[in-house]
SELUMTI-805032 format. One line per 4 residues: their letters; for each residue x, z, y of C-alpha. Coordinates in steps of 0.001 Angstrom, whole numbers. Layout:
BEGIN
a> X,Z,Y  ... .
END
This chain:
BEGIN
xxxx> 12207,-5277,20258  11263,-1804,21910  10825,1615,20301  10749,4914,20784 .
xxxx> 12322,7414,18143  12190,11372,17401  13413,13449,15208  10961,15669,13270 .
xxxx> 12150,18655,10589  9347,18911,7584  9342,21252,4654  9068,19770,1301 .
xxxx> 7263,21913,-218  7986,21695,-4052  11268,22453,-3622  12023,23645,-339 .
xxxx> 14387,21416,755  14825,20663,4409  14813,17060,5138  14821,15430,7849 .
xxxx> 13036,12346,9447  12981,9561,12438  9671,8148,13294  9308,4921,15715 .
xxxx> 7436,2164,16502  8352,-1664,15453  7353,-4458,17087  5392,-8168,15674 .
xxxx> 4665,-9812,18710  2253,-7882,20052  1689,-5809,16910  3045,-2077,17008 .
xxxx> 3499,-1001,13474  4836,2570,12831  7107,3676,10717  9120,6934,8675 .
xxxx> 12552,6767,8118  13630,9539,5934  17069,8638,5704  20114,9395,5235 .
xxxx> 21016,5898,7068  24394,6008,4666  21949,6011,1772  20454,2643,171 .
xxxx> 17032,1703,2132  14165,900,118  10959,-311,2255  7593,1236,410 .
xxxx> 4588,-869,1405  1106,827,1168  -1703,281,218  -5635,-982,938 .
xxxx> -6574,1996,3805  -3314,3670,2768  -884,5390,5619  2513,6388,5554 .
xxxx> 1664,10097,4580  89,9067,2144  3282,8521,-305  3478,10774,-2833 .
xxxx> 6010,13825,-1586  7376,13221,-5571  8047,9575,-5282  9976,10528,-1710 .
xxxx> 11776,13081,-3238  12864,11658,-6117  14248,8638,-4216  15845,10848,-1543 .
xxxx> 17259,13413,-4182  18609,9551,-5705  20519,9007,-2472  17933,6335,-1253 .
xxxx> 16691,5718,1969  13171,5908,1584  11106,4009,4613  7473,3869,4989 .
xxxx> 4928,2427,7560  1216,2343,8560  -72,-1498,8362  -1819,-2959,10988 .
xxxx> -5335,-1873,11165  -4186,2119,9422  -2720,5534,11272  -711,5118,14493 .
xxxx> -2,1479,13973  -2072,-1488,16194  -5725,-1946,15392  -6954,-5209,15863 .
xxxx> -9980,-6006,17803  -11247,-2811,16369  -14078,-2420,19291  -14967,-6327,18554 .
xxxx> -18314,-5821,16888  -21327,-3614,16102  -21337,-1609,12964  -24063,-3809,11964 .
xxxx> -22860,-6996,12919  -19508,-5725,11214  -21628,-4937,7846  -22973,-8362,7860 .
xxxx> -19982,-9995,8175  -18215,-7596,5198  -21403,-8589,3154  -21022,-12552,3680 .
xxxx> -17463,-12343,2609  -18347,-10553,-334  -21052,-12946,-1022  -18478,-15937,-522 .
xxxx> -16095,-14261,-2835  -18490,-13968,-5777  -19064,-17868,-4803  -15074,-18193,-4988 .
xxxx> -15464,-20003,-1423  -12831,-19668,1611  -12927,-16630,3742  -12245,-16326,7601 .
xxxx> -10007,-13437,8134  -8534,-12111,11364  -5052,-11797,9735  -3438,-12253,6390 .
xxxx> -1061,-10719,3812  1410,-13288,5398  1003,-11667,8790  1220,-7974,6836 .
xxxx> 4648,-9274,5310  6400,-9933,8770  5137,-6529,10056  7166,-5422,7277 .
xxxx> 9893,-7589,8098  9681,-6055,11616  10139,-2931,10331  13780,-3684,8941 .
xxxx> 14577,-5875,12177  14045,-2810,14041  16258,-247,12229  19236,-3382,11674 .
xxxx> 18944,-3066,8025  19866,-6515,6995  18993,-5715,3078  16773,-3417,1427 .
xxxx> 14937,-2607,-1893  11230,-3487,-1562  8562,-1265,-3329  4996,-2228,-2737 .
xxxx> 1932,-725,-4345  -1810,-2189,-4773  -2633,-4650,-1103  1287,-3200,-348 .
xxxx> 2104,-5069,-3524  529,-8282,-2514  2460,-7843,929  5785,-7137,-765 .
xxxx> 5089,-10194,-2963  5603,-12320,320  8586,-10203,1527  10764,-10601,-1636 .
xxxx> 9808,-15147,-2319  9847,-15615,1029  12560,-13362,2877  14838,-13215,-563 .
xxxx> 18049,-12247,1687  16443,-9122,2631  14964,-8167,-552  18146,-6265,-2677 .
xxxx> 15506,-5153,-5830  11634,-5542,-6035  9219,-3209,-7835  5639,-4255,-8180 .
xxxx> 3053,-1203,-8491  -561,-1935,-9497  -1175,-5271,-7979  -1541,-8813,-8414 .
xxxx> -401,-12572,-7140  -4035,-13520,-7660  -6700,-13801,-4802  -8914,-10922,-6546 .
xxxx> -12090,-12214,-7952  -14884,-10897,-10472  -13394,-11620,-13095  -9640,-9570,-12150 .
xxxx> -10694,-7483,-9299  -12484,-4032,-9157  -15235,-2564,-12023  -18580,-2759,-10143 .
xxxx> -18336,1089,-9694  -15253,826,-7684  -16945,-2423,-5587  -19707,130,-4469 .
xxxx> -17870,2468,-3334  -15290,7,-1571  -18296,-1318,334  -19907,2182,1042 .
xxxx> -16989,2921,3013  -16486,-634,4935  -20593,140,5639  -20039,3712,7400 .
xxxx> -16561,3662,9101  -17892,6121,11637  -18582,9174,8924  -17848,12522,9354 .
xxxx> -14723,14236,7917  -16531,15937,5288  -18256,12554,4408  -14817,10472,4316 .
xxxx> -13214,13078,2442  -16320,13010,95  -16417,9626,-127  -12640,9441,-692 .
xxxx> -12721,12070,-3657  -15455,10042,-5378  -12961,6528,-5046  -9949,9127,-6285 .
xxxx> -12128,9751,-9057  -12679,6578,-10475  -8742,5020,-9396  -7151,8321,-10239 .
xxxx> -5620,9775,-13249  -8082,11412,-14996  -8127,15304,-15467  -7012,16134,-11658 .
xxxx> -9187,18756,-10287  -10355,16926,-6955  -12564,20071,-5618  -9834,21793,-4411 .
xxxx> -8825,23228,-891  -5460,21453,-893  -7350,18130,-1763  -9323,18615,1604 .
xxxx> -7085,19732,3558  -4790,16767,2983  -7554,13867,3337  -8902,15848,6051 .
xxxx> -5744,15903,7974  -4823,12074,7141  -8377,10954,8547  -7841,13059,11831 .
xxxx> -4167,11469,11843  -5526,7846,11702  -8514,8464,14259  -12173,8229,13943 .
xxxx> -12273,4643,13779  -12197,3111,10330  -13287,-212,10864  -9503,-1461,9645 .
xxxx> -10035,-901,6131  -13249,-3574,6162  -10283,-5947,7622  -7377,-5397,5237 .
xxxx> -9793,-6001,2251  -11297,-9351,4655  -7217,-10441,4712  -6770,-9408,617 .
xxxx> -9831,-11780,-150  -9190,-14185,2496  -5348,-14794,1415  -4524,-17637,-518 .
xxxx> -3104,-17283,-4175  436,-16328,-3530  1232,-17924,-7151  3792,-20370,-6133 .
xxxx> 5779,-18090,-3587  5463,-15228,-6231  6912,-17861,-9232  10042,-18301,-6628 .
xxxx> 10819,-14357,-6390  14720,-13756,-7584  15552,-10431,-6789  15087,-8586,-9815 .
xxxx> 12093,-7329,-10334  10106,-4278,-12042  6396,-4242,-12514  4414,-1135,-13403 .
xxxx> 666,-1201,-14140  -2026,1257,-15776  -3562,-288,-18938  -7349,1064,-18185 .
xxxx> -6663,271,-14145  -10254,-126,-12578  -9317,-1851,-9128  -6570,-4313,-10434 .
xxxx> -6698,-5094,-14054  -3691,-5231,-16140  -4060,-8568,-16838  -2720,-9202,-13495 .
xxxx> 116,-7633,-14189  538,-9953,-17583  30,-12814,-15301  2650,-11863,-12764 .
xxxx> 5503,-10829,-15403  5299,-14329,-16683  5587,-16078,-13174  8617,-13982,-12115 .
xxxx> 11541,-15195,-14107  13563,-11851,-16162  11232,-9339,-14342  10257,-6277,-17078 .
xxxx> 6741,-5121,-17344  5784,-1226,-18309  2141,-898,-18827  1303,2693,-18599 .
xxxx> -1559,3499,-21234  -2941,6289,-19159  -2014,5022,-15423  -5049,3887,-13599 .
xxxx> -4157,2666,-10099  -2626,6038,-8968  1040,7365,-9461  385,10934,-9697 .
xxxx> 3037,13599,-11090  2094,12756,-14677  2051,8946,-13769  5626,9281,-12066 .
xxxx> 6972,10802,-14837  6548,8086,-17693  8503,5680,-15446  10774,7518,-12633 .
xxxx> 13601,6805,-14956  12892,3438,-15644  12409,3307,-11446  16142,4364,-11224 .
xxxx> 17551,2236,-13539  16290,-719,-12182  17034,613,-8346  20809,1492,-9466 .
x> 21504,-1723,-11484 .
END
């Protein structure tokens, strides 16, 4: 494997700390998949795996702290297809032709029939892998969150000796389906953005307040400056093109049930999960606390499928504890 590393200084802003940070690239074959490592490297590593669309600054700066202020390691990444990592095939079709071929999968999913992907959650998993294989940590806690949960699923059954602790965040072993995926609300707006991936900035950020909105915790004042600035600046960071989110939710549907590999997960295991969440019902989470032998479920009555400050709080505790023990 080749990389290249620097060290950046950032201000965090909540409580001024200085902390510092070593950004690379890791290599899958001939996938590039970037990465943060926060550090310190005496501290315990824990890999966090994002998200549908979702890049590395896009963590929470709470969650980071809190696990840094914990002595942990925390390292994050852009999948394939998101911010500075490899996009694949990205200049492959038309927007229409891309449409079309979004739509058909969508239409084969209501049908509950097979779906071509370019890649799958499998493929996601060893970039993850790669990640660790680059920085020579041989054994880390594995956090994964929505799609990131469904990748960290195949980390922790299927590379157990690098998986120390696992902690499941809004997601599911299930392919999702009508009947456990998103509220028809949240489907619209899934597929307006997989229909325009060449928008403005003003229109993604628009369109990403509305999908906040409806996934978020409710009560969060979205119509702010601070709100703007932040998508704003994420968009610019991952480029104009944002054809890769059409093709991580083509892997998510096209992925077979990870049921078995997910019943085989040892490392012990927390799963957290928003009672009213819109895009992954908590009946998912049910599902997946039975299948994984001794893992403990905390279903968070007003969690939706966002860890916000008020989120965090009703479970960074329960977060250590399981991370410590």
């Amino acid at each position: 494997m080749h990389s290249y590393k620097f060290l950046i200084l950032i201000i965090m802003f909540t409580n001024s700390n200085l902390f510092s940070y070593e950004e690379g690239k890791a290599l899958n074959q001939d996938i590039e998949i970037y990465y943060r490592d926060y550090g310190p490297i005496d501290a315990e590593p824990i890999l966090l795996v994002q998200g549908l669309g979702g890049q590395l600054v896009n963590w929470p700066q709470h969650l980071i702290e809190f696990l840094i202020e914990n002595n942990f390691r925390p390292i994050v990444f852009d999948n394939r297809d998101t911010g500075l990592s490899t996009r694949i095939n990205s200049d492959s079709f038309s927007d229409e032709k891309r449409s079309n071929t979004i739509i058909r999968s969508y239409i084969r999913y209501y049908l509950r029939l097979h779906i071509e992907s370019e890649y799958t959650i499998d493929d996601m998993a060893n970039d993850a892998i790669a990640v660790l294989d680059e920085l020579n940590i041989s054994q880390a806690h594995i956090l994964g969150i929505s799609m990131g949960g469904m990748i960290a699923q195949i980390v922790a059954s299927t590379h157990s000796d690098r998986t120390k602790t696992f902690t499941l965040i809004a997601s599911t072993a299930s392919t999702p389906s009508p009947l456990n995926g998103p509220t028809r609300k949240v489907r619209k707006l899934l597929m307006d953005r997989t229909k325009n991936p060449n928008s403005t900035i003003d229109q993604r950020v628009n369109r990403t307040r509305k999908i906040f909105s409806e996934i978020g915790y409710q009560g969060i004042d979205l119509n702010t400056d601070e709100f703007y600035q932040d998508i704003s600046s994420s968009i610019k960071r991952g480029g104009n093109d944002d054809t890769g989110f059409g093709r991580q939710l083509t892997a998510i549907l096209g992925s077979e049930n990870r049921l078995d590999k997910v019943k085989s997960i040892k490392a012990p295991t927390l799963i957290i999960h928003g009672k009213d969440d819109p895009l992954i019902k908590v009946k998912n989470a049910y599902k997946t606390n039975k299948l994984i032998k001794d893992s403990k479920l905390i279903v968070i009555s007003d969690m939706r499928h966002l860890i916000e400050p008020p989120v965090f709080d009703q479970f960074k505790q329960d977060l250590l504890k399981h991370l410590k023990n």
